[in-house]
C-alpha positions in Angstrom: -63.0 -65.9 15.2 -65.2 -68.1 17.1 -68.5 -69.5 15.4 -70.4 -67.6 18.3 -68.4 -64.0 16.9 -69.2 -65.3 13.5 -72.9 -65.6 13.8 -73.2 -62.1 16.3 -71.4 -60.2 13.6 -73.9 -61.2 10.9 -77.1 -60.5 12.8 -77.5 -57.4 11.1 -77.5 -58.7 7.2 -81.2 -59.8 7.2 -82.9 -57.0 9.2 -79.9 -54.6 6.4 -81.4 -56.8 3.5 -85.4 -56.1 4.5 -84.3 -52.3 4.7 -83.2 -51.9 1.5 -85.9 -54.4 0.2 -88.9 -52.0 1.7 -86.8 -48.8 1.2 -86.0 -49.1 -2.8 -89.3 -50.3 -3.3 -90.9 -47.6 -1.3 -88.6 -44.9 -3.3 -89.6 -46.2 -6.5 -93.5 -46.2 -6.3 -93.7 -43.4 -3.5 -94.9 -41.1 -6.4 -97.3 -43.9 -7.9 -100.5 -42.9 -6.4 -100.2 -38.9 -8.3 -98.8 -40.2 -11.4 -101.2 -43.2 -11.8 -104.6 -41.6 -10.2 -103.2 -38.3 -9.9 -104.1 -38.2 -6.1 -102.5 -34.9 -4.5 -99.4 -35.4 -2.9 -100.1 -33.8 -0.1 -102.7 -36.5 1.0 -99.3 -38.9 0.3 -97.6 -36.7 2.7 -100.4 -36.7 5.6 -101.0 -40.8 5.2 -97.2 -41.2 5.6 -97.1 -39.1 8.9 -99.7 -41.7 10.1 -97.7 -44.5 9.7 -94.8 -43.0 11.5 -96.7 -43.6 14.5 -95.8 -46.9 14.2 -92.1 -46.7 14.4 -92.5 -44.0 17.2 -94.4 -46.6 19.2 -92.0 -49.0 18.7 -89.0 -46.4 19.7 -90.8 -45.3 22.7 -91.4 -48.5 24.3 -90.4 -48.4 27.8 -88.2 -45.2 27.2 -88.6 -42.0 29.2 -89.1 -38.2 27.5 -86.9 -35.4 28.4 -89.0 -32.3 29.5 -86.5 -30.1 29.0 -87.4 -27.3 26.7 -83.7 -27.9 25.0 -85.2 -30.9 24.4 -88.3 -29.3 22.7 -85.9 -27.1 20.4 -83.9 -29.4 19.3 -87.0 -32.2 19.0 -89.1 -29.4 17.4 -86.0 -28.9 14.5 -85.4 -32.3 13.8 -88.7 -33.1 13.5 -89.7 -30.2 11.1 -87.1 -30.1 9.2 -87.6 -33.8 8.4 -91.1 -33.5 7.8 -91.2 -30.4 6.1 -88.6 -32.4 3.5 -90.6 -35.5 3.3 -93.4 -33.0 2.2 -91.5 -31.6 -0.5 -89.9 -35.0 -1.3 -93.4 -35.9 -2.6 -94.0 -33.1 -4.5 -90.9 -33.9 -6.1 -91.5 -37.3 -6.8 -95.1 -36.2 -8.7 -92.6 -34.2 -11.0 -89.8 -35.7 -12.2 -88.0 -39.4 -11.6 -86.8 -41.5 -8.6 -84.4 -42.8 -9.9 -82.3 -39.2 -10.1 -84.5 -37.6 -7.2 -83.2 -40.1 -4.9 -79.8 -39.9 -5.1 -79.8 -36.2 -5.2 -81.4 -36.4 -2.1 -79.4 -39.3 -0.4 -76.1 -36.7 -0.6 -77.8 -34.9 2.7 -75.0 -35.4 4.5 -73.0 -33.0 2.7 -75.1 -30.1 4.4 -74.0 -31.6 7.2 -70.6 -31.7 6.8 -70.8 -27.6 5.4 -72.6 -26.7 8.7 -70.3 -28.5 11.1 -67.1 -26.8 9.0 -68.7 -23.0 9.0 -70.5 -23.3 12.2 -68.5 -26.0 14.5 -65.0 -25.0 12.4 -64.9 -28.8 12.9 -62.1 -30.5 11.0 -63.4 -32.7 8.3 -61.2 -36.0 6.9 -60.1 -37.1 3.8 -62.5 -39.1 3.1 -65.0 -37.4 3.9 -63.5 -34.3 1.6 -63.4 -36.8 -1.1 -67.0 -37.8 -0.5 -67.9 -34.0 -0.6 -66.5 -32.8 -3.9 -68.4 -36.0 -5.3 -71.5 -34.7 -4.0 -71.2 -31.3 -5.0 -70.1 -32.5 -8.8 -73.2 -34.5 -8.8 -75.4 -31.6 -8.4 -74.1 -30.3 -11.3 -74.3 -33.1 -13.1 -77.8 -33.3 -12.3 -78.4 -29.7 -13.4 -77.3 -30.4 -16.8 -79.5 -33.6 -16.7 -82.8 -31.5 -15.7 -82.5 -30.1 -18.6 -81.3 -32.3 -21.2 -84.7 -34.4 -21.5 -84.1 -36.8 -18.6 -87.4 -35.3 -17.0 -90.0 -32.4 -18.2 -88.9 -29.4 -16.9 -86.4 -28.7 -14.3 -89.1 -27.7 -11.0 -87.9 -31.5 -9.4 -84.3 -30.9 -9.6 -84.6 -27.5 -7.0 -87.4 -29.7 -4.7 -84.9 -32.2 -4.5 -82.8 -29.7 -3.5 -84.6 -28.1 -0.8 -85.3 -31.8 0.5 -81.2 -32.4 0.2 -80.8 -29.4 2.6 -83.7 -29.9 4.7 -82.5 -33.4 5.6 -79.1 -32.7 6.2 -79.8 -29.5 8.2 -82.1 -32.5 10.2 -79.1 -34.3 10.6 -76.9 -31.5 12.1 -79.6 -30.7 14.6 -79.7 -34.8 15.5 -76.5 -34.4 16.6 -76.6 -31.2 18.7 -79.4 -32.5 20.4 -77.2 -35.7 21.2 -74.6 -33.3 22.6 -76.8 -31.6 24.9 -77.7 -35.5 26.0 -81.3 -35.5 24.9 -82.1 -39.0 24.7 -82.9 -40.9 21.4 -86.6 -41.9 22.3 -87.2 -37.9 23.0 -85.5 -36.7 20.0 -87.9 -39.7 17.8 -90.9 -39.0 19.6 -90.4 -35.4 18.0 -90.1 -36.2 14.7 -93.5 -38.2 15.2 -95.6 -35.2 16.3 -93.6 -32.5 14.0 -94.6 -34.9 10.7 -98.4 -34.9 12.1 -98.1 -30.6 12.9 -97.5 -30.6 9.3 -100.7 -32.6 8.4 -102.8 -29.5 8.5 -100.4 -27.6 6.6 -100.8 -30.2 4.2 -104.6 -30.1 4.0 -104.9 -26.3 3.7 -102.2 -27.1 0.6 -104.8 -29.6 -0.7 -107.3 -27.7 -0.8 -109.9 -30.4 0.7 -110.8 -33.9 0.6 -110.2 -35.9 -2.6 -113.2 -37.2 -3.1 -112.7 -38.1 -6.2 -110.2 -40.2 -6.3 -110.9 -44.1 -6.9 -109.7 -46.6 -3.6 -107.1 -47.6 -5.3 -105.2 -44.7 -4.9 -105.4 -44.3 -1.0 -105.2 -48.0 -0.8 -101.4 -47.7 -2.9 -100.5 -44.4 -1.3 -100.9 -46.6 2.5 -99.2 -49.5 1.5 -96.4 -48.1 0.0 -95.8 -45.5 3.1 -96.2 -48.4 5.2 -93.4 -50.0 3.6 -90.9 -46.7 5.1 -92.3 -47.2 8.7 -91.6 -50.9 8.5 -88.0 -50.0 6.5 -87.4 -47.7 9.5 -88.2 -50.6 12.5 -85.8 -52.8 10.5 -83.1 -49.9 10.7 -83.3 -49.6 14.1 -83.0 -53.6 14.1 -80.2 -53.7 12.4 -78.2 -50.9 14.0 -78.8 -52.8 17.1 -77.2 -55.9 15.8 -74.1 -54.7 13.7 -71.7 -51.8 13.8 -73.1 -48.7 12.5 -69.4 -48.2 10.4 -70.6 -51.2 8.7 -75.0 -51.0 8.3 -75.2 -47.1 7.7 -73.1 -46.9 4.5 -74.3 -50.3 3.3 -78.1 -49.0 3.7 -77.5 -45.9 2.4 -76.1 -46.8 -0.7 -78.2 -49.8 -1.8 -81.7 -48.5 -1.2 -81.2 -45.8 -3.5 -79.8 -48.2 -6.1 -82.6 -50.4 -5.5 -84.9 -47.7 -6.4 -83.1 -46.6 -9.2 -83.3 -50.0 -10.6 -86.5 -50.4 -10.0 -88.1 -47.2 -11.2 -85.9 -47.6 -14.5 -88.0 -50.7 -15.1 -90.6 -49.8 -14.1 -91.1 -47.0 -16.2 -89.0 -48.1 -19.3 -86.2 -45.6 -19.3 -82.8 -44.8 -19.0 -80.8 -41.6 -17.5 -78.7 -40.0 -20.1 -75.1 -40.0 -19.8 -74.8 -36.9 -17.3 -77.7 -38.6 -15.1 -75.8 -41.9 -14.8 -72.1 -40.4 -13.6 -73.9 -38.1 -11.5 -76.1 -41.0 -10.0 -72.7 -43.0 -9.2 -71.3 -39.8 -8.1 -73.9 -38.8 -5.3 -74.0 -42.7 -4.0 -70.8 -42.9 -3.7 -69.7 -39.6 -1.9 -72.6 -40.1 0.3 -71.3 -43.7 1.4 -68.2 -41.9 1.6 -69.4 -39.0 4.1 -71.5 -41.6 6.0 -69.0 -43.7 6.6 -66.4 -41.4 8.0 -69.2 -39.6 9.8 -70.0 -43.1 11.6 -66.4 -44.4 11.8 -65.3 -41.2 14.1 -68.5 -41.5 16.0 -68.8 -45.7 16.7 -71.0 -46.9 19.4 -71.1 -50.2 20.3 -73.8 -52.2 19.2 -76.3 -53.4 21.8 -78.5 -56.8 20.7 -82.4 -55.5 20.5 -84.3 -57.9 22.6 -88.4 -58.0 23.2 -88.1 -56.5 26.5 -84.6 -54.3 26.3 -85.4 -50.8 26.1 -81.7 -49.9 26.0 -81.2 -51.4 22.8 -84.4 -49.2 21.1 -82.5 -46.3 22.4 -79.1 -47.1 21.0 -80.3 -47.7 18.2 -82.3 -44.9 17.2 -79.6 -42.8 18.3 -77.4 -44.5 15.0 -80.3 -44.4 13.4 -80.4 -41.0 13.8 -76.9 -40.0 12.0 -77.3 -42.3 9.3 -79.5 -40.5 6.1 -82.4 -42.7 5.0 -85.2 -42.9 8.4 -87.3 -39.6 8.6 
């Protein structure tokens, strides 16, 4: 391997590294704001569908929408079922802990693989199998550890849950939109309005301005979303630079363990035995799934310069199939 190879085939690493950096932290203190100032999650949820703006923008650049109402179907269910998730993801987060919320969640991709057996009768691989049965033996792992004192009650174990589903049935849909050749921009620009159709939703939920929360809470709420519309521009920088075999597994595994980490610090407790084999469990099967997902589905990288707008769209397109951006 030539030093030129060498240094291509490590682009990736630092833009992989920041990822997980902004997206552990960002998992671990989403839920910071209601627990701390008790600021209603839904005014989380509607300051994080403003900072996705900033990602879309950067998507967009110099890309061209499809105006083909295929396009708007497909658009419409990605982008709701994404939002509509991230929604409940908050609410979950304001009653019971990251650290088993997140890998509940991050095993998506097993509602992916389910819908592409019953509905596609697609074939699935070993791995992937393998991957599966992990997943599913988390969730009951995690049932056990809902109510075994790990968290009060048991209401964040079915929100996390419905996110699980939502997010993988967002996945599914990425992909049939890809199949009908909607392009990546298009299918991202989607996601962008869906997540701010959902703001009002969110309002009527809140019930009103809260005007009596202090600054600090907005002012944590906004910096900590902005941390998952950076997270998601380094994604796209990454898949842009390295093999998507390679970034989506490694991403999806170690910003969940970074939050996990983090929020056991941070809030000075550990998962009972159950919690711990079924946090190992769902990381791993979902690295598993991912990967063979990607490695049956490789497109080559393409370098993501200033000015390239093909790159953006290659990008976002792995950015798409792997489980963390939504």
């Amino acid at each position: 391997m030539s030093d030129l190879t060498k240094v291509s085939s490590t682009r990736w690493i630092p833009y992989a590294g920041l990822l997980v950096l902004f997206w552990g932290v960002w998992g671990a203190f989403s839920g910071a704001p209601t627990s701390l100032y008790g600021y209603p999650n839904e005014m989380v949820y509607i300051l994080w569908a403003l900072t996705m703006l900033i990602p879309a923008a950067f998507a967009l650049r110099g890309q061209r929408l499809d105006r083909r109402p295929i396009a708007a179907v497909y658009g419409l269910a990605v982008g709701l079922t994404g939002a509509g998730g991230q929604l409940v993801l908050f609410k979950a987060l304001s009653n019971g802990p990251a650290y088993l919320i997140f890998p509940l969640v991050s095993i998506s991709p097993a509602i992916t693989v389910l819908m592409a057996v019953f509905i596609l009768r697609e074939r699935i691989s070993r791995l992937a199998t393998v991957g599966l049965v992990a997943a599913l033996a988390s969730i009951v792992l995690f049932s056990i550890t809902s109510g075994s004192g790990d968290a009060a009650g048991g209401s964040w174990l079915v929100l996390a849950l419905i996110v699980m589903v939502a997010w993988g049935v967002q996945a599914y849909f990425m992909k049939k939109a890809a199949n009908v050749g909607v392009n990546d921009a298009t299918t991202f620009a989607w996601m962008t309005i869906s997540g701010l159709l959902l703001v009002p939703v969110a309002w009527v939920m809140m019930g009103g301005f809260p005007t009596g929360a202090p600054w600090q809470a907005p002012a944590l709420t906004l910096g900590t979303q902005l941390l998952n519309a950076v997270g998601a521009l380094f994604l796209v920088m990454a898949l842009s630079r390295g093999k998507a075999t390679i970034v989506a597994p490694v991403t999806n595994a170690l910003a969940p363990v970074l939050t996990i980490v983090l929020s056991l610090i941070a809030y000075r407790t550990t998962p009972s035995v159950y919690g711990f084999i079924g946090i190992l469990l769902a990381i791993g099967g979902s690295t598993l799934m991912v990967y063979a997902d990607e490695s049956g589905d490789e497109v080559a990288p393409v370098p993501l310069a200033v000015n390239d707008s093909s790159a953006d769209d290659t990008a976002v397109s792995e950015a798409g199939s792997s489980t963390v951006d939504r």
